[in-house]
C-alpha positions in Angstrom: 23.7 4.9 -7.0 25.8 7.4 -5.8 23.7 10.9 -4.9 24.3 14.6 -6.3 26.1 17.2 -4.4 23.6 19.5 -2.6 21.0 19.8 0.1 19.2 16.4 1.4 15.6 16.0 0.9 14.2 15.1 4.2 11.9 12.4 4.7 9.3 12.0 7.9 8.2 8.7 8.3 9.4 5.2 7.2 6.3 3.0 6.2 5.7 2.0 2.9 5.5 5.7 1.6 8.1 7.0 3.3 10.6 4.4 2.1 9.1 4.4 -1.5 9.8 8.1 -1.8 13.2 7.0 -0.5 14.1 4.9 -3.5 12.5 7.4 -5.3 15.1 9.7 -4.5 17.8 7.3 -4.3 17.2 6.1 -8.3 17.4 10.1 -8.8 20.9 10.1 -7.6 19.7 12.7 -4.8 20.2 12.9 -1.4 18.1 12.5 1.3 17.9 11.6 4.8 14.7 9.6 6.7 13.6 10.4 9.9 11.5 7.8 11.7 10.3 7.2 15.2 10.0 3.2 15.0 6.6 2.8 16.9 5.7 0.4 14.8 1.6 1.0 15.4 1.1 2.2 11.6 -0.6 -0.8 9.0 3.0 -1.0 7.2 3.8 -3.0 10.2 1.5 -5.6 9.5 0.2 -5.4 6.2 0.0 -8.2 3.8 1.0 -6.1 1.1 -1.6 -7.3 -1.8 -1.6 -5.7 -5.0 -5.0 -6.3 -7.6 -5.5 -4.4 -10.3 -8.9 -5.7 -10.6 -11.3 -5.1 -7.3 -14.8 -5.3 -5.8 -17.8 -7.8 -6.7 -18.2 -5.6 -10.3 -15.0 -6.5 -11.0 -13.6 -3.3 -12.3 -10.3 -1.9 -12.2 -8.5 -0.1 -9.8 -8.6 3.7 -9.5 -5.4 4.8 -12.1 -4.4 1.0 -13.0 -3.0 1.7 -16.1 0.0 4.3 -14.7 -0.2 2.4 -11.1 0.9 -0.8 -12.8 3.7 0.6 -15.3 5.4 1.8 -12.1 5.1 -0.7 -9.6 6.7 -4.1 -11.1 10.0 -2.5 -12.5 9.7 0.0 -9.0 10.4 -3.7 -7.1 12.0 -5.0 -9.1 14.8 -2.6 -8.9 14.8 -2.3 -5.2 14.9 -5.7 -4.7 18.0 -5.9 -6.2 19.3 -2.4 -4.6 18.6 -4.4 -1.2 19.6 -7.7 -2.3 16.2 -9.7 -0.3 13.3 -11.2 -1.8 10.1 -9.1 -1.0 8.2 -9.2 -4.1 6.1 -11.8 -5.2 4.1 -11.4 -9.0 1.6 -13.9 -8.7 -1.7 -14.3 -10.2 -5.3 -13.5 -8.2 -7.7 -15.8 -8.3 -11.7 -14.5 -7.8 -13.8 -17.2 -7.1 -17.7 -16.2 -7.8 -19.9 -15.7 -4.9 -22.9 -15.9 -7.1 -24.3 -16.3 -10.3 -24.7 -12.1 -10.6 -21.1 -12.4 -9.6 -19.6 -15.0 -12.5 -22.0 -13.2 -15.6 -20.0 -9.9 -14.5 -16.5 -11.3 -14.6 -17.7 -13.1 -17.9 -18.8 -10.4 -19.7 -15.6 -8.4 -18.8 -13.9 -10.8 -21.0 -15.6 -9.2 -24.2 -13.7 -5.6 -23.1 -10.2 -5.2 -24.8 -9.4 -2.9 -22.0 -9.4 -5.9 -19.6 -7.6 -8.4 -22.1 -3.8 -7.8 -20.6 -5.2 -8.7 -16.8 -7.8 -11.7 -17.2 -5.9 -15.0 -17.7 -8.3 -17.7 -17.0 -11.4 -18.2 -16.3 -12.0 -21.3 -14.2 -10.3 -22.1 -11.3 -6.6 -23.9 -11.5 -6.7 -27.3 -10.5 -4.2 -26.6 -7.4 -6.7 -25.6 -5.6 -9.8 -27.6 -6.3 -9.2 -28.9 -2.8 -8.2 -26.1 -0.9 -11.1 -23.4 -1.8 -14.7 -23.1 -1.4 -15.9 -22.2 -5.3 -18.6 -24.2 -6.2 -19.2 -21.3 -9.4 -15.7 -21.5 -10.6 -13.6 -18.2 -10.6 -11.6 -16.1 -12.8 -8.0 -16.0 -12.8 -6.6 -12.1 -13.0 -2.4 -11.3 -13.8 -0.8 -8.4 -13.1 -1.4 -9.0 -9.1 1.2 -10.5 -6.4 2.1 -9.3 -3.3 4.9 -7.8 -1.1 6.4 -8.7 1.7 6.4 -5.1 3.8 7.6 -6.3 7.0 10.7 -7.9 5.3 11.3 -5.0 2.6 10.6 -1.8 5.4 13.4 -4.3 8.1 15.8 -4.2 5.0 15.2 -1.1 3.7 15.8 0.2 7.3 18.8 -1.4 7.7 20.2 0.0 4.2 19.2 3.2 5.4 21.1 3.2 8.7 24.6 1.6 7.4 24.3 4.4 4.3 23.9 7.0 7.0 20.5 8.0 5.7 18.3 7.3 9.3 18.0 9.1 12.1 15.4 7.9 14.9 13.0 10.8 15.7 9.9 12.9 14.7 9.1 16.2 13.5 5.8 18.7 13.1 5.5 21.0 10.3 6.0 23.7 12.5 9.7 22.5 13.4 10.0 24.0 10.1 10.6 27.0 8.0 11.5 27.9 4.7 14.1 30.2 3.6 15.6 31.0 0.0 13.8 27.8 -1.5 15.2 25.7 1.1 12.9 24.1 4.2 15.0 24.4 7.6 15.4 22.1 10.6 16.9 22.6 13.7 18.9 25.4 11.3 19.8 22.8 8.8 18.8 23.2 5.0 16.8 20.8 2.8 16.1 20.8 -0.6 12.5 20.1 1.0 9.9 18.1 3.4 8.0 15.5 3.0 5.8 14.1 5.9 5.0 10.0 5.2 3.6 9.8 8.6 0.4 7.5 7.8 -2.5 7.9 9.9 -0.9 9.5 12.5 -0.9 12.7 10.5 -4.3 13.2 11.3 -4.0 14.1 14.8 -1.6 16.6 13.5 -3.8 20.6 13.3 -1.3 21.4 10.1 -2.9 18.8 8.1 -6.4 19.8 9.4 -7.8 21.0 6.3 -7.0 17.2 5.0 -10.2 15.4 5.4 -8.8 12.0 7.1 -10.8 9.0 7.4 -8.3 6.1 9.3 -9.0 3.0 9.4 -8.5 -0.3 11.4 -7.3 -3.4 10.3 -7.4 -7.0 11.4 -5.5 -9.9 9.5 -4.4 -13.1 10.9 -1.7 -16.3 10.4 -3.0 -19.8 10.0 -1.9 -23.0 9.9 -4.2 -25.3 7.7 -4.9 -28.8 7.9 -1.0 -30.9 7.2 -2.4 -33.2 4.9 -4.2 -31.0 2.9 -2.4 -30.1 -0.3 0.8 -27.2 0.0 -0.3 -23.7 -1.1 0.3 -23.5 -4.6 1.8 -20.1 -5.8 -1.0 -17.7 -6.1 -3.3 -15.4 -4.1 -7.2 -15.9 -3.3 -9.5 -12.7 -3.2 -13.3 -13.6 -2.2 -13.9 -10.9 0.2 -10.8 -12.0 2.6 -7.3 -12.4 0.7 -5.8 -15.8 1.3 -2.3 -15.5 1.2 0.6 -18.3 1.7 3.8 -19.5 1.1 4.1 -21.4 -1.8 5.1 -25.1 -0.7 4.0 -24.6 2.9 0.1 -24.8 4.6 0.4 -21.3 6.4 -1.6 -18.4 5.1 -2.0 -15.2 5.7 -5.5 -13.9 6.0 -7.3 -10.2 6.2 -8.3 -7.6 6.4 -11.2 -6.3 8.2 -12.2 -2.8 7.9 -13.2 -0.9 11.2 -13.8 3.1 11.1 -15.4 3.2 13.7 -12.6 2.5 16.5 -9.1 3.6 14.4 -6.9 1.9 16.7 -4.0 -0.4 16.5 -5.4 -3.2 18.6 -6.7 -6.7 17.7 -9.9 -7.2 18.8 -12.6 -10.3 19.3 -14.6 -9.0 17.2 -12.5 -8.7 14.0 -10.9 -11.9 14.9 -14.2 -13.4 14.6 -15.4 -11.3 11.6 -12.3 -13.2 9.4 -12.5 -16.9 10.8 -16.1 -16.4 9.8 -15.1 -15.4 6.5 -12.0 -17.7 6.2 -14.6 -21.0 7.3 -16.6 -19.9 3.9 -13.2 -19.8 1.5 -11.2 -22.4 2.9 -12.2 -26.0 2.8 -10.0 -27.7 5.4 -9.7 -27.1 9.3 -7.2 -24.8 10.7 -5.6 -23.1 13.5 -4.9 -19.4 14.4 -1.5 -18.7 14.8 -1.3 -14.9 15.1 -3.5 -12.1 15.3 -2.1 -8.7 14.2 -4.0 -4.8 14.0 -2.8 -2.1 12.1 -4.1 1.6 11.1 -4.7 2.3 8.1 -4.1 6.1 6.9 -7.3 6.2 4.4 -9.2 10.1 2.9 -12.6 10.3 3.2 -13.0 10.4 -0.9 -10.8 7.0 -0.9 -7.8 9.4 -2.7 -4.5 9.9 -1.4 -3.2 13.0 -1.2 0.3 14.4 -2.2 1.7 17.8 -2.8 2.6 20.7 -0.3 1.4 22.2 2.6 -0.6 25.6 2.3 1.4 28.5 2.2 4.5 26.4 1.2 6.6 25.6 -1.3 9.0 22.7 0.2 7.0 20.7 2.6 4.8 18.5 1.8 2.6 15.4 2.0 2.5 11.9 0.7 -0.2 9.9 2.6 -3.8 8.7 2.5 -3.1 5.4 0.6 -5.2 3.1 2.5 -5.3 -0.4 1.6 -3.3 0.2 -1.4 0.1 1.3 0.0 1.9 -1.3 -1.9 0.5 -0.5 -5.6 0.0 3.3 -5.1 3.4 3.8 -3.4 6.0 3.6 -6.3 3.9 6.2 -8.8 3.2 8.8 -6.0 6.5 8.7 -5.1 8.0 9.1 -8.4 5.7 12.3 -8.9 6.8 13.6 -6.3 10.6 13.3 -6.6 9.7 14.7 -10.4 7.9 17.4 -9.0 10.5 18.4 -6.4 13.5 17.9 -8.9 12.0 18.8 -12.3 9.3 20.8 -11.2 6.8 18.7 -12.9 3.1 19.2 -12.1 1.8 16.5 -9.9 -1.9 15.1 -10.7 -4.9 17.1 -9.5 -6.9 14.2 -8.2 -4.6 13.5 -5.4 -3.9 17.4 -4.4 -4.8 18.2 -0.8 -5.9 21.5 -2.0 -9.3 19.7 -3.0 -10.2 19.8 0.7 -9.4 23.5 1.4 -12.1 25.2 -1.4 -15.3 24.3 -2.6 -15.2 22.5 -5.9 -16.5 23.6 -8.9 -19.8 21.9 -9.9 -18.0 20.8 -13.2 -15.0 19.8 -12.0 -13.9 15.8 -11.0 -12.0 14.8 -8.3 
C-alpha cells in the first residue's frame, strides 16, 4: 500500500504492539517510521503466541471476545500476505477436564447461544487419545490458533528496514515536544508518538501514574517420544499450552507466571514448575530441548492501556497486554490508528487515565 503525503507517525518499540500498530498504519495508507532498540529481553521474543477465546477452569470468554476476534483473523490474514511468510496458524483448542466440577462447567456452557460459534466438540479427537492425559474427556473450542511471533516480528523487521521504515534506537517521552498538533524529535515533525515499549515502560517516571504489574515468563521446547504418534494440528490448554508442529513430535510448552522476580531469565524453578505440569498432560517421555524467559508487560487490573500521555495530545501509549499480545494487538491497534487519523474516541476501559483519579463508585473499569 503506498502511504499519504504528510508527517510520519512514529512508532517506539517493535514487539508485537509496536509492529501491529505498524500494519495498522500501513493498511491506513499512512506513514510511519519504527524505532527499536533490538534487545530482544521483552516476551515478544519468546512468546508462543496463543490465542483462546475461551479461558480459565469456568470456562468463560475472554475479556472483549466478540470485537477481539472480528479483528484479529482477517488482521493476519492480511499481513501475512503483506509479508509473504506463514505465521498464523487457526487451529482449534482443545480443554481436557481436570475434574468432574471442571467437565459439568464446560457442559452446561453448551446450553448458552452466546458460546455456540466457539464450542465445536465435546470429546476429545481421536488424534490424540495417545498423546494426552484426559481420562474425563475435553471439549473442543474454534476460533483459537496460534502465531508464530518470533518468525512474523524477524519478517516484519526486515520489511521494515528494506521499506526504510526502521531505525535502531530508543527514545523517552521527554525527547519530545509538541508543537502546532505535531510531536517533535530531534526537531523533526510527527503526526504523533506512540511508545510500544512492553514492560520496560515501567521503569520509565512518565508512565508512573500507569499502575504496572510485569510479569515473568517461562516456556520450553520438547522433543517427545519418536514412536509416539506426530502432533496432529491443534493446541492443548490444561493449565500449560502444548503446542507443536503439525506432522512433527516437538512441542512447545509454557508459560509460568512469576511476579514476584520480573526478569528475563530462565530459572530452575520455572523449569521445574512446567515439566511438572507437562508429566500430568503428556503421556509419553520426553526431552528438553530449550528453555527460554521473557517479560511480560501486564497492569495491575489485567487491562491494557492505550491512549495519550497527560498533558498531551500526540504521544501516546499502547502497552499492558500481558499474555494476550497476539489477540489483543490487532484491535488496540486499529483504535488507535482511528483515533489518531479520524479522531475517533478510543474505549474507556483501557484509558490510562483510570489510574491518575479516583473512580467513581458507579463507574466500571
Amino acid at each position: 500500500m503506498a502511504a499519504t503525503q504528510g508527517h510520519p507517525h512514529l512508532i517506539i518499540g517493535a514487539g508485537i504492539a509496536g509492529c501491529a500498530l505498524a500494519f495498522a498504519f500501513e493498511q491506513a495508507g499512512k506513514p510511519f517510521l519504527v524505532l527499536n532498540d533490538e534487545v530482544g529481553d521483552a516476551a515478544s521474543a519468546v512468546a508462543a503466541g496463543l490465542f483462546n477465546p475461551i479461558t480459565g477452569s469456568r470456562f468463560v470468554k475472554t475479556w472483549m471476545a466478540e470485537e477481539v476476534f472480528e479483528h484479529l483473523h482477517p488482521f493476519y490474514q492480511q499481513w501475512q500476505a503483506l509479508l509473504g511468510k506463514t505465521f498464523y496458524h487457526p487451529t482449534p483448542i482443545i480443554r481436557p477436564f481436570g475434574s468432574i466440577a471442571e467437565q459439568n462447567t464446560a457442559i452446561a456452557k453448551t446450553a448458552e447461544p452466546d458460546y455456540a460459534t466457539y464450542i465445536i466438540a465435546t470429546d476429545l479427537p481421536n488424534e490424540l487419545q495417545n498423546l494426552v492425559e484426559a481420562p474425563l474427556g475435553g471439549m473442543v473450542f474454534g476460533q483459537g490458533g496460534w502465531v508464530d511471533v518470533p518468525t512474523l516480528m524477524t519478517s516484519m523487521h526486515n520489511w521494515l528496514w528494506q521499506a526504510g521504515r526502521y531505525q535502531l534506537g530508543s527514545i523517552s517521552p521527554s525527547d519530545l515536544s509538541e508543537a502546532n498538533g505535531l510531536v517533535y524529535w530531534k526537531e523533526q515533525p510527527y503526526q504523533s508518538a506512540t511508545f510500544c515499549t512492553g514492560y520496560r515502560a515501567s521503569q520509565e517516571p512518565a508512565f508512573d501514574h500507569i499502575r504496572f504489574s510485569p510479569v515473568r515468563g517461562e516456556i520450553i521446547e520438547v522433543q517427545y517420544d519418536s514412536v509416539a504418534e506426530q502432533w496432529p494440528n491443534l493446541a492443548v490448554s490444561k493449565g500449560i499450552y502444548l503446542l507443536g508442529t503439525p506432522g512433527t513430535n516437538r512441542l512447545r510448552v509454557g508459560a509460568t507466571y512469576n511476579w514476584r522476580q520480573p526478569i528475563p531469565e530462565t530459572s530452575p524453578e520455572g523449569l521445574a514448575e512446567l515439566c511438572s505440569e507437562l508429566d500430568q498432560v503428556l503421556k509419553t517421555t520426553y526431552q528438553v530441548l530449550c528453555h527460554q524467559a521473557g517479560v511480560r508487560p501486564a497492569i495491575a487490573d489485567r487491562r491494557p492501556v492505550v491512549g495519550l500521555l497527560p498533558g498531551c495530545n500526540r504521544i501516546g501509549i499502547l502497552n499492558g497486554l500481558g499474555s494476550k499480545g497476539t489477540s489483543l494487538a490487532p484491535w488496540l491497534a486499529n483504535h488507535l490508528v482511528d483515533f489518531y487519523i479520524h479522531n475517533k474516541a478510543l474505549p474507556m476501559t483501557v484509558s490510562p487515565d483510570r489510574f491518575r483519579k479516583k473512580q467513581n463508585p458507579k463507574q466500571t473499569i
